[in-house]
Steps between C-alpha positions, in 0.01 A plus 500: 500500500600872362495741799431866399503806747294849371655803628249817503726845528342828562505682857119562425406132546671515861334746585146396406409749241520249233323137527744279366327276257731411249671240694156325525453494128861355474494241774210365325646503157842342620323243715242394207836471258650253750729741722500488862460835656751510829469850576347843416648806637458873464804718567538862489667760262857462664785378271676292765142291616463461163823389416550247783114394471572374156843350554356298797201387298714377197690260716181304606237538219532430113327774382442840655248758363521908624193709416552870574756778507559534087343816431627844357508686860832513737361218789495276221810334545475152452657484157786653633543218793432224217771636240754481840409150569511392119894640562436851262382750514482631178171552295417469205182601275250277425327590172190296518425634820577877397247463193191388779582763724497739153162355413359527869590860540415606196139343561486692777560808345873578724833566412808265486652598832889363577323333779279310265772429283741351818232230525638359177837456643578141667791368692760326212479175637093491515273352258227677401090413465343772339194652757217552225353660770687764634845659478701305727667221335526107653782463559703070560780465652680196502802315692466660779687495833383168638359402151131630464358649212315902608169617313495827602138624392342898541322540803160645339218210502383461172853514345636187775220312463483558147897385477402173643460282209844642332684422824356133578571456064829563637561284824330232284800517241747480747397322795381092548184582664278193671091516483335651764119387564228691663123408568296709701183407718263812575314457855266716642336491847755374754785679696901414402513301824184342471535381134853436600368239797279348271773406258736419718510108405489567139773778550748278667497208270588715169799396357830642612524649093169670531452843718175634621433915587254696655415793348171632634354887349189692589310455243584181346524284780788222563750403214674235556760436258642141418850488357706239321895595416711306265230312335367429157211667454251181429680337816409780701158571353428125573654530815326822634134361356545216787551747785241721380246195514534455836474882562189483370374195691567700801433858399212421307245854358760676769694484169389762211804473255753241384736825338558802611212741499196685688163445620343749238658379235394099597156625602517622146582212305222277719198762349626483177521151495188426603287865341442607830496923590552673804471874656590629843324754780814649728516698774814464752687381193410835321552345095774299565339165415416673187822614393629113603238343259593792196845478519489135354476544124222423364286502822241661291397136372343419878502845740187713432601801762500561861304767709759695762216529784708673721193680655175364658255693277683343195479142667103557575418699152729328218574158655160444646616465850214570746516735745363330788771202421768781554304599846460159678867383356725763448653570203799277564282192520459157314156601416571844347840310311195225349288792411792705300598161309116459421467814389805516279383216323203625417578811441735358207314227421848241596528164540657569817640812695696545858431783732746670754412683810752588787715704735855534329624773770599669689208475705207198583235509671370356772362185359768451238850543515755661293597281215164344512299406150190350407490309144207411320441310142213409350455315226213254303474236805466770772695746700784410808723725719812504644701716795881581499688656692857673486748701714673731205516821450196704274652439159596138579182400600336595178717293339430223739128566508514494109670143432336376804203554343621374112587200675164424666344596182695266323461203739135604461434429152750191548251355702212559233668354212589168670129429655 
């Protein structure tokens, strides 16, 4: 196995007024091409942390990618460091690069500054990728101190990500890469240390070749990922299919995806496989079911709409909810949650629809607590609740009240298509 370390430079990722999210993009793209990803570091705009970062990194990893510190300005110095540890320093102009940062500024309407045109210059001993993208060249170096290979890529997003396939084109060509294998299993509905418990036997007798991660999110639930390294990839296909078999015998509808996706977009695929519609009536979750359904494409084959009932005349006068329901339950209730997903659904005429009513924060009341939701759905074989409860903060419960509540919906109609 290839080890690879990515190295982000910039004193603006330290500190925190820049996300760092090219090394994500590349950790997945190295790991996918068969590299193993030992470390990921971010180090500042000083020459000598950059300097002995790199050297230190060579010695133990294969391959080492920089993004950051290439551009025109005077804390961009990592070129400089690079050209010392090639062993010269002198530059030279690379003409492919200096004709895209020509076309680039002049479709920008600016000048040809010497700044721009300093870009074009890399250290002797570098090879170059030209950056379609931007002005900063790619730039390989090879040989080493301690025998890696450096990809030093821009730092801006869209031009490292978008350097990815050039650069793996590259480690492909020179390095004896192994196959990598990942499955993943989507789970929604039990804690890491629950779901953890209740695998427990399973977990322990994987094979010694085969690794298992947790990687729970918000919204999506529990991913665990099953890996396979150094394997052929109809051994490890076979292989994986086994395990996941007796995942599934234990895990059973706690399960929503064999690959790596979300509850919207399987909800999705489940209507449009069997013509079904459905619409939505939110109030603590304020449209974000909505937007979860829309931003699948094509979600306009199955989702009719959703009413954002945020206020009690809207739930009595456009859902249908009545007020004396309200009055004897509250409006965080099971019975006013059934009434919204009733009236959704025939409001928009849906083959099914699920309703939201809560208390996201900061405040409760004195019969609910903060983080508290009531979920309804309703669909052609009648209408069922369901209560949930969560200790976030205001934005975090939405999100929790919002796949809570896809989930439910989607166990929901699970249940009506196998009776």
């Amino acid at each position: 196995m290839i080890n690879a370390c990515i190295c982000t430079i910039g004193d603006e990722i330290l500190i925190g007024q820049v996300v760092d999210t090219n090394s994500s993009h590349l950790a997945t793209a190295l790991e996918e091409a068969g590299l193993h990803v030992s470390r990921m570091l971010s180090i500042g705009d000083n020459k000598k942390d950059i300097r002995e970062t790199l050297r230190r990194e060579l010695r133990h990893n294969a391959v080492v990618i920089t993004t950051g510190g290439l551009g025109p300005t005077k804390d961009d110095i990592t070129k400089g460091v690079l050209a010392r540890l090639s062993g010269s320093t002198r530059l030279v102009e690379h003409p492919g690069q200096l004709e895209v940062i020509r076309r680039i500024l002049a479709g920008r309407g600016l000048d040809m500054l010497p700044s721009n045109q300093a870009q074009a210059l890399v250290p002797e001993k570098a090879e170059v990728i030209i950056n379609e993208l931007g002005t900063a060249p790619i730039m390989v170096f090879r040989n080493l101190p301690g025998g890696g290979t450096l990809y030093a890529l821009p730092g801006v997003p869209h031009e490292a990500v978008g350097a990815i396939p050039a650069v793996l084109e590259d480690i492909r060509g020179h390095q004896p890469l192994s196959h990598i294998l990942h499955r993943s299993v989507m789970v929604y509905g039990l804690a890491e240390s629950a779901l953890a418990e209740l695998i427990a036997p399973w977990e322990d007798a994987l094979p010694a070749d085969m690794h298992l991660a947790y990687l729970p999110h918000m919204l999506t639930g529990m991913r665990l990922r099953l890996s396979i390294y150094d394997c052929t990839p109809e051994e490890g296909e076979a292989r994986i299919q086994k395990q996941l078999e007796g995942l599934q015998a234990i895990l059973g509808d706690r399960i929503y995806s064999l690959e790596d996706s979300t509850l919207e977009k399987t909800l999705g695929e489940i209507f449009k496989a069997h013509g079904l519609t459905v619409s939505a009536a939110e109030s603590c979750t304020g449209g974000e079911i909505a937007h979860l359904f829309t931003s699948v494409p094509g979600s306009s084959a199955y989702f009719l709409g959703s009413v954002t009932s945020y206020a009690i005349p809207v739930k009595e006068r456009v859902l249908g909810v009545p007020s004396e329901t309200i009055e004897k339950y509250g409006v965080v209730s099971s019975e006013v949650a059934a009434a919204m997903a009733t009236g959704a659904r025939t409001l928009m005429g849906s083959d099914y629809s699920v309703a939201t009513t809560g208390l996201a924060g900061p405040s409760g009341d004195e019969n609910n607590p903060v983080g508290t939701v009531w979920v309804g759905v309703s669909g052609p074989n009648g209408t069922q609740t369901a209560r949930f409860l969560f200790k976030n903060d205001r934005k975090r419960n939405i999100e929790r009240f919002s796949a809570s509540a896809l989930n439910f919906l989607r166990t929901f109609v699970l249940a009506d298509l196998n009776n």
